[in-house]
Structure formats: structure tokens, C-alpha cells
Residue, then its C-alpha position, 0 to 999 in steps of 0.5 A: x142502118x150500116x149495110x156491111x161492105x165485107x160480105x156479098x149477101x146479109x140479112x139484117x132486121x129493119x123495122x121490125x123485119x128481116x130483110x135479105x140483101x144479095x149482091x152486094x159486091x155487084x158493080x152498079x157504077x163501073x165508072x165510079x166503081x159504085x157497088x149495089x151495096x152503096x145504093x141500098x145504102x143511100x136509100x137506107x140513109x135518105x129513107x126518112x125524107x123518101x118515104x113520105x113521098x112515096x109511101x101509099x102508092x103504087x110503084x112501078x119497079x125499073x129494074x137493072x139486074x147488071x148495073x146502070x149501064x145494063x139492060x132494064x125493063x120495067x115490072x108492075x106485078x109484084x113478084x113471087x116469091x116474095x115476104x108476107x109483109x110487102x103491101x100491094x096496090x091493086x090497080x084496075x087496068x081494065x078487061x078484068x085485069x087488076x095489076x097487084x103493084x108493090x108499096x113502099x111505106x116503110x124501111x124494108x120494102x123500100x131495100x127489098x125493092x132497091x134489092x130487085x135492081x131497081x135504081x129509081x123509084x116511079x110512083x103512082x101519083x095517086x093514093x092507092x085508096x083512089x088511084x084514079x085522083x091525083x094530089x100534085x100535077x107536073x110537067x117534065x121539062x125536057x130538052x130536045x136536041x139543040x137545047x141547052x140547060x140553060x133553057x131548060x132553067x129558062x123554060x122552068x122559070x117561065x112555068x114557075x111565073x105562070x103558075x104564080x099568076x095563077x096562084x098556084x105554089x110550084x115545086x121543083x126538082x132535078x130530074x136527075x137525067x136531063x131536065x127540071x120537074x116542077x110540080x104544084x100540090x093540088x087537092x084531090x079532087x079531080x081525075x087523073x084525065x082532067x089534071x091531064x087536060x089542064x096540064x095539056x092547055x097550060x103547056x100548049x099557052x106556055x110554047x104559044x107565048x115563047x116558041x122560041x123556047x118552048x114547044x108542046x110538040x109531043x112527036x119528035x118528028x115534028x117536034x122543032x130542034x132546040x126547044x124545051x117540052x113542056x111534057x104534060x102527057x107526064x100527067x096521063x093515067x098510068x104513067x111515072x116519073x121518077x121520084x124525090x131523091x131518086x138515084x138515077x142510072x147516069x155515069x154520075x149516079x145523079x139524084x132526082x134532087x128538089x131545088x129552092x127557085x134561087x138556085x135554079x136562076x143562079x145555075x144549078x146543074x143536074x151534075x152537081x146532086x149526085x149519089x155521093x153528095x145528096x145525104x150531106x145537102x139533105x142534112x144542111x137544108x131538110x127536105x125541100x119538098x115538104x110543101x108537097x106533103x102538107x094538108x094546107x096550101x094545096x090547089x082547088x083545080x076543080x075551079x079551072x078542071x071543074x068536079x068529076 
């Protein structure tokens, strides 16, 4: 799909729909002088590699109606007016409060929400048909100040050889802004709170075993200067990181970009995977983060979390 540079608003047919496209002229990078145009672009064009992971799962939308530098603030409902066709996920969130989000399954949701101003996509980690269930857990190895991103790739080995001693095959990713995510499929099967437990043990083992790289330390008063988190409150209910491929609101419009381990011990960067040079890596190497899809291979947690 060609979005056209010419004009400030279209309507073009995607996938059987027609999808209305609006300020496409607007400035979203002023820095790199990259238009709201080229990021629905970009997400046009890595949709065949994005959607899989996203699709059947609630989306919370980040929205940035003035641009990555702007003010944001995040929207659950999914907003009316809005086309027939858009899938909902209704989610409970207690005292009768059920939240109708947005799904993602196919082409034109993905640009009617990239339409809203939404730069990155934050996904449930759970299925809509059980949202409670997750089928990956995650850490989010954040940099604390001090730290550098050397560590950061230090501290994602570290959690990459705990995983492997525990038979347990680790993705990883940039998260596009400061830090490493590194994921392991699970089969679903535990809740969103066991996963978590699990999470919260393993990340306080880990920063016991190397306190002078890692901490669990989740207040950042108390947190000590220098260390990564090994952020496992990632994993709570309700809670999201930004997705595979995801374009990030940095002065560099950098993009959540799965990595092979090999790369990040020869000293990948956040920098060097950004909106302008993800589509050529993605047609030389695939989707990395197939494995994360696939039915085989997937963890058996309930063996450390036990069945609920």
C-alpha cells in the first residue's frame, strides 16, 4: 500500500475497507522532519510481521495528537464515532466496569489507530478470549541513572543464561527507548498474577546474584545509582510494554526491534534500528520473533507457578 505524500488527508481501500487517513502532512518528527504520513507508512509496510503479534489482543492507544515531542495520554475505550468494522475487547475491570478496547487483527485497524496519533502499540499480553492468561512473560531491563547500555546488554545476558539453566528459550528486543525486553513464550495456562509471582522471584534471585549490575529494587528512591532493573511488575495485570516493531516518540524515531543474541553481545544499540532502516532489516533477516508465535517450544510454567 503506497500512502500518498501530495495531499493532507485520503481515503484509501485496505483489506476490503475504506480507511480514512488525516493529517498527513502534520510534522511528527520535527528533528528528522518525519510527517504522520510516513509513520502510517511504516506501519503499512511491517504490517505482515506486526500484526501477528498483536492481533486478538486488547490495545491500549498512547496517543500523540502534536507529534513525538507533544503531550500524550493514553485511552482505553475505544473511541466513538468510530467504523462498524473495528473489533473490541471487552475487558472487566471490576465494580462492573467492563473497558470495550480496541483489536488490532488486520490492515485497517492497524492505520485507523496509527490515524488516532498513536506512535507505538501496547498490547495486552493476554488473548481476548482469556484475558486473565497470558501466553509469554517478560522482563523490561531498564537503565537506572548511572547505568550504561553496556550493562543493560550485560544484565540481558545475565537473564538470558538463567533462563537457559532453566530450559527456558528467551527472545529479545529493543525497547526502542532505553533498554532491552526479553521475553520467553509460555503455554497459557497460569494467570496474569502467577506469571507475575514467578517474574518477581527470578528478578529478585538474579539482582541477589549480581548487585552490582542488577537490582529488583522497584522504588526509585531506593533504588541504587547505577544498576539495571530487572522490571518484572511489567508482567502485572493490566499493564503493557510497547510492542515488536513499534515506533518509538525519540528524537530518532527508534523502533522496538527484535534482536539475534549474537548481536547483543557484539554491541547492538538502541540507535542503530530506527524508523528509516527497520523495512530493509526486516526484508534481509524475516521476523526474528517468529518463535513467539509458534504452538511448539512454549514453557510449561504451571511446573514452577503450579495450575490455577
Amino acid at each position: 500500500m503506497q500512502i500518498p505524500t501530495d495531499v493532507d488527508s485520503v481515503t484509501l481501500a485496505a483489506g476490503g475497507r475504506s480507511v480514512r487517513l488525516t493529517n498527513l502532512q502534520k510534522i511528527f518528527w520535527a528533528e528528522r522532519g518525519i510527517t504522520k504520513g510516513a509513520l502510517l507508512q511504516y506501519y503499512a509496510d511491517v504490517a505482515p510481521v506486526l500484526l501477528p503479534h498483536i492481533r486478538d489482543r486488547a490495545m491500549v492507544m498512547k496517543r500523540y495528537p502534536h507529534g513525538a515531542a507533544g503531550a500524550f495520554f493514553f485511552m482505553k475505550r475505544a473511541p466513538v464515532p468510530r467504523p462498524a468494522w473495528i473489533r473490541t475487547c471487552a475487558v472487566d475491570h471490576g465494580s462492573s466496569k467492563i473497558i470495550d478496547f480496541p483489536v488490532i487483527d488486520d490492515l485497517p485497524t492497524l492505520l485507523w489507530v496509527v490515524n488516532l496519533g498513536c506512535i507505538d502499540l501496547n498490547q495486552w499480553y493476554a488473548r481476548c478470549d482469556d484475558v486473565d492468561r497470558p501466553d509469554y512473560l517478560h522482563f523490561d531491563l531498564d537503565p537506572g541513572a548511572g547505568a550504561s547500555f553496556d550493562a543493560v546488554r550485560d544484565a540481558a545476558l545475565v537473564v538470558r543464561d538463567a533462563f537457559e539453566s532453566l530450559r527456558m528459550p528467551s527472545l529479545v528486543k529493543t525497547s526502542g527507548s532505553k533498554g532491552l525486553h526479553v521475553y520467553v513464550p509460555i503455554r497459557r495456562g497460569p494467570t496474569q498474577k502467577a506469571v507475575w509471582r514467578f517474574a518477581k522471584a527470578l528478578a529478585v534471585e538474579l539482582a541477589s546474584r549480581h548487585p552490582a549490575l542488577l537490582t529488583s529494587e522497584y522504588r526509585v528512591a531506593k533504588r541504587p545509582r547505577g544498576r539495571i532493573l530487572v522490571d518484572y511488575n511489567q508482567n502485572a495485570w493490566g499493564q503493557t510494554l510497547a510492542s515488536v516493531y513499534s515506533v518509538r516518540p525519540t528524537p530518532l524515531a527508534t523502533v522496538s526491534t527484535p534482536l539475534e543474541w549474537r548481536e547483543v553481545a557484539a554491541g547492538a544499540r538502541i540507535e542503530d534500528f530506527r524508523l528509516d532502516n527497520v523495512r530493509a532489516r526486516i526484508a534481509q533477516v524475516g521476523d526474528l520473533w517468529k518463535p513467539l508465535l509458534a504452538s511448539r517450544g512454549r514453557v510449561d510454567l504451571s511446573g514452577f507457578v503450579g495450575s490455577e
